[in-house]
C-alpha positions in Angstrom: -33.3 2.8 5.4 -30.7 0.0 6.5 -29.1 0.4 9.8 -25.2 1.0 8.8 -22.9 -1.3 8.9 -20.8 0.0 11.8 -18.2 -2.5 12.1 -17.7 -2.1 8.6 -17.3 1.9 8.4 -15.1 1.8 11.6 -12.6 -0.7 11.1 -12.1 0.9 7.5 -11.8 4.4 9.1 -9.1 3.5 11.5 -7.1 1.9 8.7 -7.1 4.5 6.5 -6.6 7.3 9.5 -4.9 5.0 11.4 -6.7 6.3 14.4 -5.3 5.9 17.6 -8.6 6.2 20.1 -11.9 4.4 19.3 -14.3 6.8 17.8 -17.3 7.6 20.1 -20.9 6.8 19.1 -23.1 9.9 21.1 -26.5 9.8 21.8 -28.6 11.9 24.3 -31.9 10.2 26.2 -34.9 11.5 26.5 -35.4 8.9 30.2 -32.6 7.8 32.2 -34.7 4.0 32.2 -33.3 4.4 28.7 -30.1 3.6 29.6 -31.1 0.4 30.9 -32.0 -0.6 27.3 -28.4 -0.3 26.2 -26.1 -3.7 26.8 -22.9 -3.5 28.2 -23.4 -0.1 29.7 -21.7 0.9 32.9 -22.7 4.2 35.2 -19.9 5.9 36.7 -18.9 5.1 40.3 -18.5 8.8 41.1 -19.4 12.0 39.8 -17.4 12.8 36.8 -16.4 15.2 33.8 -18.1 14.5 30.5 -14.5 14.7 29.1 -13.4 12.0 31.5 -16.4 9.6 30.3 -15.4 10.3 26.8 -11.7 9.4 27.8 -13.5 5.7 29.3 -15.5 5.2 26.1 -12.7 5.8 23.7 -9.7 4.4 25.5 -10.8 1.9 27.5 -13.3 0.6 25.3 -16.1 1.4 28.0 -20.1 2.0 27.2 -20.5 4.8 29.2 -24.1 6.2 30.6 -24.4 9.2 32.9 -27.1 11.0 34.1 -27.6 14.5 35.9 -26.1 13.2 39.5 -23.5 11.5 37.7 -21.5 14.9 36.4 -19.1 16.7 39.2 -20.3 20.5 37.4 -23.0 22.0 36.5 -20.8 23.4 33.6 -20.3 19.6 31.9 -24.5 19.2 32.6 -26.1 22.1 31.9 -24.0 22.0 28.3 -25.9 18.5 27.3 -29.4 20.1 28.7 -29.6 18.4 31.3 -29.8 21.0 34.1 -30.2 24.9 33.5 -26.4 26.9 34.2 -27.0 28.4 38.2 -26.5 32.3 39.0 -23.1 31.5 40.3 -22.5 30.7 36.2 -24.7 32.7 34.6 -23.2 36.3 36.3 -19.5 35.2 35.4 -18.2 34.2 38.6 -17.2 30.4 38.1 -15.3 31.5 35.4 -13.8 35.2 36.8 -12.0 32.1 39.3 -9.6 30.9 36.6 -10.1 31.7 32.9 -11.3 35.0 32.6 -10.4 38.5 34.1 -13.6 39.7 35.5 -17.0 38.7 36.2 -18.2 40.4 33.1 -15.9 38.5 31.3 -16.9 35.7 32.6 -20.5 36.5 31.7 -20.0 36.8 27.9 -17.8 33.4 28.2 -21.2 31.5 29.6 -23.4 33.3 27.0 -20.7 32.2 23.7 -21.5 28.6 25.4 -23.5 26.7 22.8 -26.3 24.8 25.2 -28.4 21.9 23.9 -31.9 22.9 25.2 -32.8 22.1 28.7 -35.9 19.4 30.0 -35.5 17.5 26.6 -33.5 15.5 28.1 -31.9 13.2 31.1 -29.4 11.1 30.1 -26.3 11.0 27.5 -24.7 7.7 26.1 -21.4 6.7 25.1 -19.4 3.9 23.7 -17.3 2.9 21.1 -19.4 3.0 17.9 -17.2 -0.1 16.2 -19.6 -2.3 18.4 -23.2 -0.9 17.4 -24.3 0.1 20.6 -27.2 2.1 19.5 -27.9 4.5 17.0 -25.9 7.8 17.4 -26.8 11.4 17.2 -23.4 11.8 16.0 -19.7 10.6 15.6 -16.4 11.6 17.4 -13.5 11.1 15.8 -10.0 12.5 17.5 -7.0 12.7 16.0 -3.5 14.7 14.8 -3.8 17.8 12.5 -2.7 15.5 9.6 -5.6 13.2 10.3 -8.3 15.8 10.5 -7.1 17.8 7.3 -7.7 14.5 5.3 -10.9 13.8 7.4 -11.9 17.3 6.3 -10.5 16.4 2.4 -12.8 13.5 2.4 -15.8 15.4 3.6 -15.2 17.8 1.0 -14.5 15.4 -2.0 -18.3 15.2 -3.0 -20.5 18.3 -2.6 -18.0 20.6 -2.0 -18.5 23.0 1.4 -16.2 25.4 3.2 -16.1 24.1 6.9 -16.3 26.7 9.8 -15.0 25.9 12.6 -15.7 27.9 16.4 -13.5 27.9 19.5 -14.8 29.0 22.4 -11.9 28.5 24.8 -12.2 26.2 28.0 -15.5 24.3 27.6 -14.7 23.1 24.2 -17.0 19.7 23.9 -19.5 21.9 23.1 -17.9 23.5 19.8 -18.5 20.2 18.7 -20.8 18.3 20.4 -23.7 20.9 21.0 -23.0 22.3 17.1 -22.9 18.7 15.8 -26.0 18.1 17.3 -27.8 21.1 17.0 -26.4 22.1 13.0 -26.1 18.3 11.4 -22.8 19.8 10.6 -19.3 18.2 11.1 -17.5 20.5 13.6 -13.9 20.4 14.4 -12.4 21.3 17.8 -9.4 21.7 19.8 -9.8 19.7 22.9 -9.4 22.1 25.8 -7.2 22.3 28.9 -9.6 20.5 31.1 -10.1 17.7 28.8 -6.3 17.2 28.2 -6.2 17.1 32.0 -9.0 15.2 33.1 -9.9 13.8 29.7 -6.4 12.3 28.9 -6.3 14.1 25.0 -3.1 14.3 23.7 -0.8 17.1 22.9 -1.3 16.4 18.7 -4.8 15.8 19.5 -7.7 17.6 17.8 -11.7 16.0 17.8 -14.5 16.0 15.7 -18.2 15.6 15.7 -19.9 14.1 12.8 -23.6 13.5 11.8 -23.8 9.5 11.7 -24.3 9.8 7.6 -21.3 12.0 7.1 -19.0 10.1 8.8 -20.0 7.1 6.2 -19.3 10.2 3.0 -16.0 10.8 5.0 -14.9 7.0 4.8 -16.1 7.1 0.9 -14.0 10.0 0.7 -10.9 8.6 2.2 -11.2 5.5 -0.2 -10.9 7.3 -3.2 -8.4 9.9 -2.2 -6.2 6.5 -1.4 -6.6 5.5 -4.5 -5.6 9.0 -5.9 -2.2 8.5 -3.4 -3.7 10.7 -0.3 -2.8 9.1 2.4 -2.1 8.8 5.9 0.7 9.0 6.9 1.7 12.1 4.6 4.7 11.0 3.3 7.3 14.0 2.5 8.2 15.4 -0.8 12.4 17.3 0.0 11.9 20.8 0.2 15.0 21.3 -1.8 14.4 18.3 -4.9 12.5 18.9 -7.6 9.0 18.2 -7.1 7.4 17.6 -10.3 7.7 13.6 -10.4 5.4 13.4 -7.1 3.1 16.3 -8.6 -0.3 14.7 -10.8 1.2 15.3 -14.3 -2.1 17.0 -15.0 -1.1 19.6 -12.2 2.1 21.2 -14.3 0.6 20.1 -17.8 -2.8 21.7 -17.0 -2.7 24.5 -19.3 -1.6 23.3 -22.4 -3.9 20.3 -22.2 -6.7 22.0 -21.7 -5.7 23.9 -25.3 -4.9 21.4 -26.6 -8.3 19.4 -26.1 -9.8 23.2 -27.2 -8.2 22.6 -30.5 -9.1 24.1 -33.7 -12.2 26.9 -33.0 -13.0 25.1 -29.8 -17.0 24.6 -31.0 -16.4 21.0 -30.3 -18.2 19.1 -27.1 -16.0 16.4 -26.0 -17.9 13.5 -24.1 -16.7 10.8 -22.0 -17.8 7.7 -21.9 -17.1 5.1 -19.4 -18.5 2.4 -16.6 -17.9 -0.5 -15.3 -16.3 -3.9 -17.4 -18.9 -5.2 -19.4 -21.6 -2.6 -18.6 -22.3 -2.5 -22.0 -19.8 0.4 -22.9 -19.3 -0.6 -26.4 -22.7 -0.7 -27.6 -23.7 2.9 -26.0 -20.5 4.1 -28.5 -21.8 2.3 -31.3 -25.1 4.0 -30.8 -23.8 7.6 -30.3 -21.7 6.8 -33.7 -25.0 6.1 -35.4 -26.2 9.5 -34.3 -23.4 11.0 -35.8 -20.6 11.4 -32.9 -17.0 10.5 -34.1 -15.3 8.1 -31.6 -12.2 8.6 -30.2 -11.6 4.9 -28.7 -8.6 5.1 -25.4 -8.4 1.3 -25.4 -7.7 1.0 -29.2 -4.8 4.0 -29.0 -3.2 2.3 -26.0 -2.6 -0.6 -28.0 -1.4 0.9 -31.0 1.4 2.7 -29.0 3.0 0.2 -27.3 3.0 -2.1 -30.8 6.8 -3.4 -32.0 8.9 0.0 -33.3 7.3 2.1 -31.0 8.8 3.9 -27.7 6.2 3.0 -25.6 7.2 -0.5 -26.8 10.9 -0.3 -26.2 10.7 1.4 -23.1 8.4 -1.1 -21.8 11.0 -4.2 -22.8 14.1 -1.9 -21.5 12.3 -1.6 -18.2 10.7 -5.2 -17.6 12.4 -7.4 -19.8 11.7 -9.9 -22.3 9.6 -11.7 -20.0 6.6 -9.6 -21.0 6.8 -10.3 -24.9 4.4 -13.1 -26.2 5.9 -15.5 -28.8 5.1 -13.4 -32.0 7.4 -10.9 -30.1 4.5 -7.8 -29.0 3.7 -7.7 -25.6 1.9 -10.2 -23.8 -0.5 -8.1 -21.5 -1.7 -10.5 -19.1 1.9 -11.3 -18.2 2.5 -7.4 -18.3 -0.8 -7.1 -16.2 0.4 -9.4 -13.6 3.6 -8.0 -13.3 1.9 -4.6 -12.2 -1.2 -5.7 -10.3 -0.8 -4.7 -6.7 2.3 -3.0 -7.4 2.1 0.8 -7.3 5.2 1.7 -8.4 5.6 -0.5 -11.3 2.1 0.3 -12.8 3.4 4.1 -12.3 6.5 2.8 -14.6 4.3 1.4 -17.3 2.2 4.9 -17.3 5.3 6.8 -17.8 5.9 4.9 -21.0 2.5 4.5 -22.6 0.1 7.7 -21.2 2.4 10.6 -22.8 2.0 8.5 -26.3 -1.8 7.8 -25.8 -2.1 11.9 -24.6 -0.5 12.6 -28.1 -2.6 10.5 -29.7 -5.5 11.5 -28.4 -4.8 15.3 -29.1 -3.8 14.9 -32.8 -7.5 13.0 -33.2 -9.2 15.8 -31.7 -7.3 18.1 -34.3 -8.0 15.3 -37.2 -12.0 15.4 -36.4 -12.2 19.5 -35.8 -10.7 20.0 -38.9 -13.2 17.9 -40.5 -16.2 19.0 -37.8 -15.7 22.3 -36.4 -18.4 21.6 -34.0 -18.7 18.3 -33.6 -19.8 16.3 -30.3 -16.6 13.8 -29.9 -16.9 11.0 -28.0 -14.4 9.4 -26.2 -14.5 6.1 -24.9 -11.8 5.8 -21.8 -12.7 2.7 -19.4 -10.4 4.2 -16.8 -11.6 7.8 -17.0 -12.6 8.2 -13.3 -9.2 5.8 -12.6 -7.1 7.7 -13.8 -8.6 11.1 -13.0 -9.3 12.3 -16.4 -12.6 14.4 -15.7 -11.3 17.8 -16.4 -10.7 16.9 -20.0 -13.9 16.4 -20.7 -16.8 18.8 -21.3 -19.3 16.4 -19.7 -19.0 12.6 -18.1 -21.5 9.6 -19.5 -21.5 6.3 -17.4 -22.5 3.5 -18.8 -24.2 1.5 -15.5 -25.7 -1.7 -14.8 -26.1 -3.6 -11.3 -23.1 -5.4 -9.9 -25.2 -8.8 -10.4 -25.9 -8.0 -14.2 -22.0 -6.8 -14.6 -21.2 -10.5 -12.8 -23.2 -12.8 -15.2 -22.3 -10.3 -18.3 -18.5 -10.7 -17.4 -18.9 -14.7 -17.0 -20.3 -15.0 -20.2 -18.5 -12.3 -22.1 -15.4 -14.5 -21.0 -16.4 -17.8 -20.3 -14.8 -17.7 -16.7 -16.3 -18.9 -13.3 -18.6 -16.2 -11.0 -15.1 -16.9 -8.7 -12.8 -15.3 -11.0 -15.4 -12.8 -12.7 -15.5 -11.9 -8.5 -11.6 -11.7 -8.4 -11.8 -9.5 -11.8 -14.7 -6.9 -10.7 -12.8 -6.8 -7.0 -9.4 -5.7 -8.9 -11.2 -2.5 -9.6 -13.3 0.5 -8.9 -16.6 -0.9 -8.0 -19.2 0.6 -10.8 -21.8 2.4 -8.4 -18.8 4.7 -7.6 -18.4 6.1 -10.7 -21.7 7.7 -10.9 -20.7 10.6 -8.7 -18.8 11.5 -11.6 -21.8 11.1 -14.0 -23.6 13.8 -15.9 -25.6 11.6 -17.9 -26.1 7.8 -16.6 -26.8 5.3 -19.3 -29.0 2.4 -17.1 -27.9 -0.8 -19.7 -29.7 -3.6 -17.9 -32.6 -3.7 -20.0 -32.8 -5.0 -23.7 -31.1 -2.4 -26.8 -34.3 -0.6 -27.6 -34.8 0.6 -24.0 -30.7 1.6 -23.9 -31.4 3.5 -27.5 -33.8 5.2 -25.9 -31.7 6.6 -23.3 -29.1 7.6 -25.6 -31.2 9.5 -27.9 -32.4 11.0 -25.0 -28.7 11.7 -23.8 -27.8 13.2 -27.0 -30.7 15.4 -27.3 -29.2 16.9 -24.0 -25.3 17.0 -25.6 -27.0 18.9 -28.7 -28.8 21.4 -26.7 -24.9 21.6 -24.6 -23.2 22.7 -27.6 -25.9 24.8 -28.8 -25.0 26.6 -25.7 -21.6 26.8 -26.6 -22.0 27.9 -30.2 -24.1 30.7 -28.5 -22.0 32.1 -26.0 -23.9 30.0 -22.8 -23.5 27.3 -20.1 -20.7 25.2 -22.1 -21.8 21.8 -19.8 -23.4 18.7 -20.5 
């Protein structure tokens, strides 16, 4: 496997969190000579807190190596493995002194201690992981509740999993340190008095532990919940205005959509099709057409409701002006296009006009073709399914893929523009390999039309078998 891109990851982590503290690349030693291997790396001066040397790695930007003489308790030490916990631990008493009532108190504190194991090893490591100091064990990442929620969103965004979380009071590096470590887990915790103290955490501050790959998932993650419009910081919606212009339409529309694209008897199988600009998109829909699967075409319905007469149309001119009609008086798209590029709020503007017409369209072809074909398998060619978050309306997802290098050349040629601007183009938007996530069936179209027939037939073998499923009361996917 490739060794991540560190720098990379990070420095697109703390944009997109806006992180305040480095995060903390973690690694225990098996040999404290291994430390010597790792450049830039300083030993404490005295005997220290582990949450002090976390403080040195992620505020002041340290590389930090410690070793059994170089932690002030056997409480910090013993936690990493790197000494067993003494009697004076093990029966209660250290913590009887401040934290707990009595010594058998105390005692079921030390045993609800996760512990890496001891005489694996004698050393830990730690330094800012933006610098690729060495390969982690794990990943910690501190910052406020709003942070973390998002961090935990991202996580979540792809294999879904319910998080548990564990709080064992004072002690709390090993919540998610030892867990991390131990599990391959992400574990959140909240920093505890002593590291506040001695640590430096801050009042808002929470941390969590990561396996190396899921912090690279997390940053996916964040990316495309940006591009959804979750971000940090979590701008506020009044409690007392009405809500429903920051809400995804689809949120208060869900219900009748999804009847509506049920239409008729609701035997239909409605596919989408998408990928990446010139993928090859057009030809898989030509080839499912041949097999018998009515099209349903988004790009040729957008263009038909914003033509002169319509309200897509005059809203568009009332809003932007004259500026974005062509000669022949339709709209000019590039100019349109320009207009919005980069510009959130004005793209939002042009969707308000032209996605209610397209949605109507859409929905009276479903009711056109069921009417016809009560159980039909519609395809439905949208380019910015995954964009524009369209996934629920479909009963299953086909992307149409090739290799970035092959969409490149296709696009240059396809348009007779320089790789510098097919570059610029295939920048402007979701980068293809993304979309598969969202795939249930991937069309591979590098390879000549016989071998992408092949795949389709195959792929609509698959969508027959779906909706005879359906038809019998069964598993209504693709």
């Amino acid at each position: 496997m490739n060794k991540p891109d560190w720098e990379k990851i990070v420095r697109r982590l703390e944009r997109l969190l806006r992180l305040k503290s480095f995060p903390v690349a973690f690694k225990m030693l098996g040999k404290e000579a291994d430390l010597e291997a790792i450049p830039f790396l300083r030993r404490p001066g005295a005997a220290l807190t582990f949450c002090q040397m976390l403080n040195l790695a992620r505020n002041f930007d340290w590389t930090v190596g410690a070793a059994l003489k170089d932690f002030i308790f056997p409480s910090c030490s013993s936690i990493l493995g790197l000494r067993e916990l003494p009697e004076s631990h093990r029966d209660g008493t250290f913590r009887s002194i401040v934290w707990v009532a009595t010594k058998a108190d105390g005692q079921r504190f030390e045993e609800a201690i996760p512990r890496l194991p001891t005489g694996d090893f004698e050393a830990v490591a730690l330094a800012p992981l933006v610098y690729n100091p060495f390969p982690p064990d794990l990943v910690l990442v501190y910052g406020n509740p709003a942070q973390m929620i998002l961090l935990i969103n991202a996580l979540q965004f792809t294999d879904y999993e319910v998080f548990k979380f564990y709080c064992v009071g004072e002690s709390s590096c090993a919540d998610a340190v030892v867990r991390c470590f131990r599990d391959k887990k992400p574990y959140l915790a909240l920093p505890c008095y002593g590291e506040r103290r001695f640590g430096h955490a801050q009042d808002d501050e929470l941390v969590m532990a990561l396996p190396p790959a899921a912090l690279e998932k997390a940053v996916r993650g964040l990316d495309t919940l940006y591009r959804r419009g979750v971000r940090y910081p979590i701008t506020y919606a009044g409690a007392e205005n009405d809500l429903s212009r920051v809400f995804p339409p689809a949120y208060l529309q869900l219900e009748e959509m999804m009847a509506r694209v049920r239409a008729g008897s609701g035997r239909h199988l409605l596919v989408g099709v998408t990928g990446g600009i010139a993928a090859g998109k057009s030809t898989v829909s030509r080839m499912l057409a041949e097999l018998g699967s009515p099209l349903i075409d988004f790009d040729e319905i957008a263009r038909r409701v914003v033509e002169p007469g319509t309200p897509g149309f005059a809203g568009i001119v009332e809003y932007f002006g004259r500026q974005v009609l062509a000669d022949d008086g339709r709209l000019d798209r590039k100019k349109l296009s320009d207009i919005v590029f980069g510009d959130i709020e004005k793209r939002k503007k042009l969707e308000s006009f032209t996605h209610p017409p397209i949605y109507e369209e859409f929905f009276s072809r479903i009711e056109e073709i069921t009417a016809r074909q009560p159980e039909a398998i519609i395809q439905v060619a949208v380019p910015l399914l995954v964009e524009l978050n369209l996934q629920y309306l479909f009963d299953s997802i086909m992307v149409v893929w090739v290799p970035p290098e092959v969409q490149l050349e296709r696009l240059m040629a396809r348009d007779g523009i320089t790789r510098e601007a097919a570059a610029r183009i295939l920048k402007a938007q979701l980068p293809i390999d993304e979309k598969l996530q969202f795939a249930d069936q991937v069309i591979d179209n590098r390879g000549d039309l016989e071998e992408t027939r092949k795949q389709v037939l195959k792929a609509w073998k698959k969508l027959r078998t779906a909706a005879g499923r359906r038809l019998s009361g069964g598993d209504d996917g693709g």
